[in-house]
N, C-alpha and C positions, 0 to 999 in steps of 0.2 A: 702769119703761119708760113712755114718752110716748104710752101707748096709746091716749087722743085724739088723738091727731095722725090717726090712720088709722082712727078707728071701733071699734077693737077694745074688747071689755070684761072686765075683770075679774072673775073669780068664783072661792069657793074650794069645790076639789070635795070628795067626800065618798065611801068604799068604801060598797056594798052586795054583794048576792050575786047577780046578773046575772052573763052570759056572756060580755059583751065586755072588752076590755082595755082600751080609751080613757079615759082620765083623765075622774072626772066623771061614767063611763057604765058602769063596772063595778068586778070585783075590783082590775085596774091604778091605780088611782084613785090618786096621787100625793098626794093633801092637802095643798096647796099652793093658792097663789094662781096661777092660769093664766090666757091671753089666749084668748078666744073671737074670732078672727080669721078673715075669710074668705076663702075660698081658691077659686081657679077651678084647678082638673084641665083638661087638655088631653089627654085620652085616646081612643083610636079601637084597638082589638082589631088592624084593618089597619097599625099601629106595627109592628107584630112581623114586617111582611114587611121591616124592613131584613135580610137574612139573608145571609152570607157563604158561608153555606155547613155544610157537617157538617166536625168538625174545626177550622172558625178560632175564636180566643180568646173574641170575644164574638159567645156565641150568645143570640135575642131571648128565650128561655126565661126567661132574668136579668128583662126584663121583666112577662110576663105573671107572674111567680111574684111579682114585686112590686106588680103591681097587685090580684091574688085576697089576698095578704095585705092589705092594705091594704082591702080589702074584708069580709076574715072580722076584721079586728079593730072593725068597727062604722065606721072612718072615716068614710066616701062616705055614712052617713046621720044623720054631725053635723052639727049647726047650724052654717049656710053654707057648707057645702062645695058646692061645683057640678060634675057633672064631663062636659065638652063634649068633643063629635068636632069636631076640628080641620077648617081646608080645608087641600088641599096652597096651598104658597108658590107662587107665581107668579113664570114667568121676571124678571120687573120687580124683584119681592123678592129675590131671587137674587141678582141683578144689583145690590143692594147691596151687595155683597162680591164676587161671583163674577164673573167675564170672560164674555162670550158663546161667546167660542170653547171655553172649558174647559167650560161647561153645556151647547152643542151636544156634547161630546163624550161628557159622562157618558147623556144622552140615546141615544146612539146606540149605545153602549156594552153592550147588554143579553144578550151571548149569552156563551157556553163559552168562545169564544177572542176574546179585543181584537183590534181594528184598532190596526195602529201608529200612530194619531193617538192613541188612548186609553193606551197606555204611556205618549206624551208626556207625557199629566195625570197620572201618577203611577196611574192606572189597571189592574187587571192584574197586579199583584205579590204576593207572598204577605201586605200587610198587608191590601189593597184589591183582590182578586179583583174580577172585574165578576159581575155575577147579573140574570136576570130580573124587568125592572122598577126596577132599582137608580134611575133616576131618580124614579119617581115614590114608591118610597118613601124617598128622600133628604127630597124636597120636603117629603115630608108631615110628616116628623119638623119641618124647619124650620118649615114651616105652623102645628105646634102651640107652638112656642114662640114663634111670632108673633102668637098666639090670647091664650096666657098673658100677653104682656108689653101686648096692645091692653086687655088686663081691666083689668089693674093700671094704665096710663096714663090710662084713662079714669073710674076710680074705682068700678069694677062690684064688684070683690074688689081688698082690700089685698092678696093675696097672689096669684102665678101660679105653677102648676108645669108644665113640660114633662119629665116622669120619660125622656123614652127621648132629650131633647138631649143637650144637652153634647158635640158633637161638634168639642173646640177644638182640634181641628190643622190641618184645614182650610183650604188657603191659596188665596186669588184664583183661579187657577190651577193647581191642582194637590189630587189627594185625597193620604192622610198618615194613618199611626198609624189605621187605621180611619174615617177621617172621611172625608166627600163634599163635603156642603157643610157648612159652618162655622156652626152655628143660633144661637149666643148672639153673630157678633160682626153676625149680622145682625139679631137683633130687637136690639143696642144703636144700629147706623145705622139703624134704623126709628125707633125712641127720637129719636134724635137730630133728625132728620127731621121729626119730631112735635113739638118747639117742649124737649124735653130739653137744658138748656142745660149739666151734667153727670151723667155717670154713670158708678158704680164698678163693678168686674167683680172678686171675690175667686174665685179659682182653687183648690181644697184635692185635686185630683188629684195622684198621685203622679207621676204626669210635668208638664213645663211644660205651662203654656198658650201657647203660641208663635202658633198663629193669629190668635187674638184678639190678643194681643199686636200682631205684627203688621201689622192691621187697625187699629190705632190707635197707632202708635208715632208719629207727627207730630203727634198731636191732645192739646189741654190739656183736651180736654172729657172726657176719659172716662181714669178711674184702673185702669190695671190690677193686679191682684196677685197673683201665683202664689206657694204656696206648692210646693214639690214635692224628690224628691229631684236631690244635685245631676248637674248633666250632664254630671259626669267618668265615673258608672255607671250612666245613665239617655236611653230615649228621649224627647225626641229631639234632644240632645246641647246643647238651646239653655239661658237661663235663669240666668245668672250676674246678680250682683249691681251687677252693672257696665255691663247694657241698665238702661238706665233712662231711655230714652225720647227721639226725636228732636230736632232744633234748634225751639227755641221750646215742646218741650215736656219739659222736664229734670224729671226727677220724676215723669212721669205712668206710668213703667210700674217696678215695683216686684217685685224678682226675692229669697225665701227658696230658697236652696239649699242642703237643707241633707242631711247624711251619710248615707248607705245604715246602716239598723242602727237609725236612730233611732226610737224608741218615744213611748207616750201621753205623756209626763211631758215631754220636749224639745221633741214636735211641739204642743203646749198652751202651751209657755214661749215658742214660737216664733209663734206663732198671736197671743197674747197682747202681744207684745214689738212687733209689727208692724201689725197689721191695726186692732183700734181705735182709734189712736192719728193714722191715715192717716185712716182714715172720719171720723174726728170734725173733723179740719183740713179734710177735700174737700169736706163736706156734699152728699155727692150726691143727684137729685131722686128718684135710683132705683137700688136696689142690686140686682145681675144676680149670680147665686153659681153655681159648676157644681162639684157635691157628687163628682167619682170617691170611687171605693170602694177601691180598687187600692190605696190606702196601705194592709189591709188585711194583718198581719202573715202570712197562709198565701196571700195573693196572688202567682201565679207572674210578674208580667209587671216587678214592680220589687223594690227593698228595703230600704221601711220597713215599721215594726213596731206600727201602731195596729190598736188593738182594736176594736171595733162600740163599746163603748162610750166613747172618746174618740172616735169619730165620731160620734157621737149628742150629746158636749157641742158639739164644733163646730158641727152644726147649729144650735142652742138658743144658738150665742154671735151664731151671725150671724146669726139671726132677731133674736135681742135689738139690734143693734146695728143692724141694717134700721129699726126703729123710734126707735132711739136718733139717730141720722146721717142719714136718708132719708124721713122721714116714713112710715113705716111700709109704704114703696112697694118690692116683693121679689120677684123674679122669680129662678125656681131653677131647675136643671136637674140631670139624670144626670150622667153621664161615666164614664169604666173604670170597671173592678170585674167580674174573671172568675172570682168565688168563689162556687157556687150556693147553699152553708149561711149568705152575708154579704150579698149584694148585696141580697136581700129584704128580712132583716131591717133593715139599715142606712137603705135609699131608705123603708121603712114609716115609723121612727121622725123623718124627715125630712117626711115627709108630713105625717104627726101633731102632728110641730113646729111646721109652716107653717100649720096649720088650728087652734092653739092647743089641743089634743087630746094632749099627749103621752103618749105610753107609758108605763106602767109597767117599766121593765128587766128588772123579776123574773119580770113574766106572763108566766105558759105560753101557747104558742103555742096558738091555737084550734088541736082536732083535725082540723075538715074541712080547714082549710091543710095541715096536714102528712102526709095521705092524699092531697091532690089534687099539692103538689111533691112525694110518694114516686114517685108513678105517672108525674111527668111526668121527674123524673132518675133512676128506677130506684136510688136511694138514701133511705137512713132522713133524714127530716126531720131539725132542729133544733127542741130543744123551748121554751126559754124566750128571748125576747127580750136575754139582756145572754149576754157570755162570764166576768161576774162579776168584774168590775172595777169600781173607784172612783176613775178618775182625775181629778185634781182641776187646775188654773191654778198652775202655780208661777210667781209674779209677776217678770216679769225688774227688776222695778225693785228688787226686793230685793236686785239686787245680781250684775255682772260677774265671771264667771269666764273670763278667758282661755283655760285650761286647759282649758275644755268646747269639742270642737269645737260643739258646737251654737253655744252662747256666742259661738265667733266666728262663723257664718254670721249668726246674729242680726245681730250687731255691722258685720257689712261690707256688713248690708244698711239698716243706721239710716243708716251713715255717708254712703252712694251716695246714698239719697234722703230723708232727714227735712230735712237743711238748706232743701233747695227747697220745704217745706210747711211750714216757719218754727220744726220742732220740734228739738229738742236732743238727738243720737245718743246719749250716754253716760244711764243710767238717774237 
């Protein structure tokens, strides 16, 4: 990896008998050659008040249990990690994606029962109940991933994380799928804004990214890419291979749709088959990723079948490729993931990716993590970071099988848009 391009440095770690799991810094130690990369956190404890409610799918628990691991594995006290309380976004920020009328509305919107102005917005229904405060912590979430992405544009840390964004369904007008407002297609028109003359948005949630989408379906300046299941069995019903992005901008939005069923080995062939191959033609100045977990095989909200750890190579491919394609400029966020034995471990080993820190797979979970999630879900922790897999990149260039549905989602999504980035669909 070109890791001058962004500062980062190479070193190779080394196990000793320490307590922590961070590669480098304990028994996890990897011994390998890793990037010591820096990372700004966008974290504030007040994240946690996005809250639906008791009973909706994602509850902020998913969060704070991600941030104390990520805490008990040493991250937040390796070299260059930062980690800042955000400001909320301001109606003006907002107002780079959002309508005034629809942020007047979510504003006013804060009790037990909506005004029928706020159904209008999509407001009010069992994805997007209203709650106390729901504006100002919409904001705040956007706020921190506008923190993250000001870091990385201006060269403080190669890397930003907003762990609780990813809120991309999100449309102008209207909240969706849990979203309020839309944080990664607004810190990408903030980017934009800032002198970003393109920027790629890779999507690996198991539903489309449609917002963002979207929010850039006329522009040649910013590449989108969803990978997710397709929208014949999946919310929210958008995503086909065939959006591939408005007049004057043919190419720029790039749709993997691929079969309810599919697992680490398809979703890796597929990942693989598409995504570097785009970045490396786009050269974006800034690569934007929103990590869902929800492809997560005992995830109830879709269905595909990847593991934590083919979530954990995907991390580590598009890191590796932020530096490959982007100059090492990376800005990540959450997204689904309503599994409390995954979401933690999955968003940890992303963290640790992004701060060049990776996990060990095999390391046992610090004990004070798995005492402090027993107590908060009233269930038995998980104890070692991997679910004991070794899934690996099966290279689609090695060769077309029609006969794989996978094969062909790949294949109908080179066809739609590699011609227009000058690349050749067939392997």
């Amino acid at each position: 990896m070109p890791c001058s391009e962004a500062g980062c440095s190479l070193r190779l770690t080394r196990a000793d008998t320490g307590d922590r799991v961070i590669a480098g810094r304990g028994t996890a130690c990897l011994g390998r050659l890793v990037m010591t990369c820096t990372l700004h956190v966008a974290w504030d404890d007040r994240l946690a008040g996005y809250d639906f409610g008791v009973g909706h799918p994602m509850p902020p628990v998913r969060l704070e249990l991600t941030i104390e691991l990520a805490r008990a594995l040493g991250l937040f006290a390796a070299a260059g990690v930062s980690v800042e309380r955000p400001a909320p976004a301001t109606d003006a920020e907002l107002g780079l994606v959002h309508s005034r009328p629809y942020i007047a509305a979510v504003r006013q919107a804060a009790g037990p029962e909506p005004s029928a102005p706020a159904r209008e917005f999509g407001l009010g229904t069992v994805d997007n109940p209203v709650f106390a405060g729901m504006h100002d912590a919409s904001a705040l979430i956007v706020g921190a991933t506008l923190a993250a992405a000001r870091a990385v544009w201006a060269g403080t840390a190669q890397h930003g994380a907003s762990i609780a964004g990813g809120l991309h369904h999100a449309m102008p007008a209207s909240a969706s799928g849990f979203c309020v407002y839309n944080d990664p297609a607004i810190a990408i028109s903030w980017l934009l804004a800032a002198g970003a003359e393109r920027v790629a948005y890779v999507d690996i949630d198991v539903h489309h990214g449609d917002g963002v989408q979207a929010a850039f379906y006329g522009s040649a300046r910013v590449l989108t890419i969803s990978l997710h299941e397709h929208p014949a069995t999946a919310f929210p019903g958008t995503g086909l291979p065939s959006e591939t992005g408005g007049p004057g901008a043919r190419g720029s939005a790039v749709n993997v749709a691929l079969p309810a069923g599919t697992g680490d080995a398809g979703w890796l062939r597929a990942f693989d088959a598409v995504v570097p191959p785009l970045l490396r033609a786009f050269r974006p100045q800034i690569l934007v990723s929103q990590h869902g977990c929800d492809s997560h095989w005992l995830d109830p909200m879709a269905g595909l079948r990847l593991s934590i750890d083919a979530q954990r190579i995907a991390h580590a491919a598009i890191h590796q490729l932020a530096h490959e394609a982007a100059g090492g400029r990376w800005l990540l966020t959450g997204g689904g993931g309503y599994v409390l034995d995954v979401v933690p471990r999955t968003w940890a080993h992303l963290l640790a990716e992004a701060a060049g820190c990776p996990v060990n797979p095999s390391a046992p979970i610090p004990a004070r993590w798995r005492e402090y999630a027993s107590r908060r879900t009233s269930r038995e922790a998980p104890e070692v970071m991997t679910e004991g897999g070794e899934p690996k990149f099966a290279r689609f260039a090695s060769g077309y099988d029609p006969a794989d549905p996978v094969d062909r989602a790949i294949m109908a999504t080179r066809l739609a848009v590699f011609p227009e980035h000058g690349l050749m669909p067939q392997p």
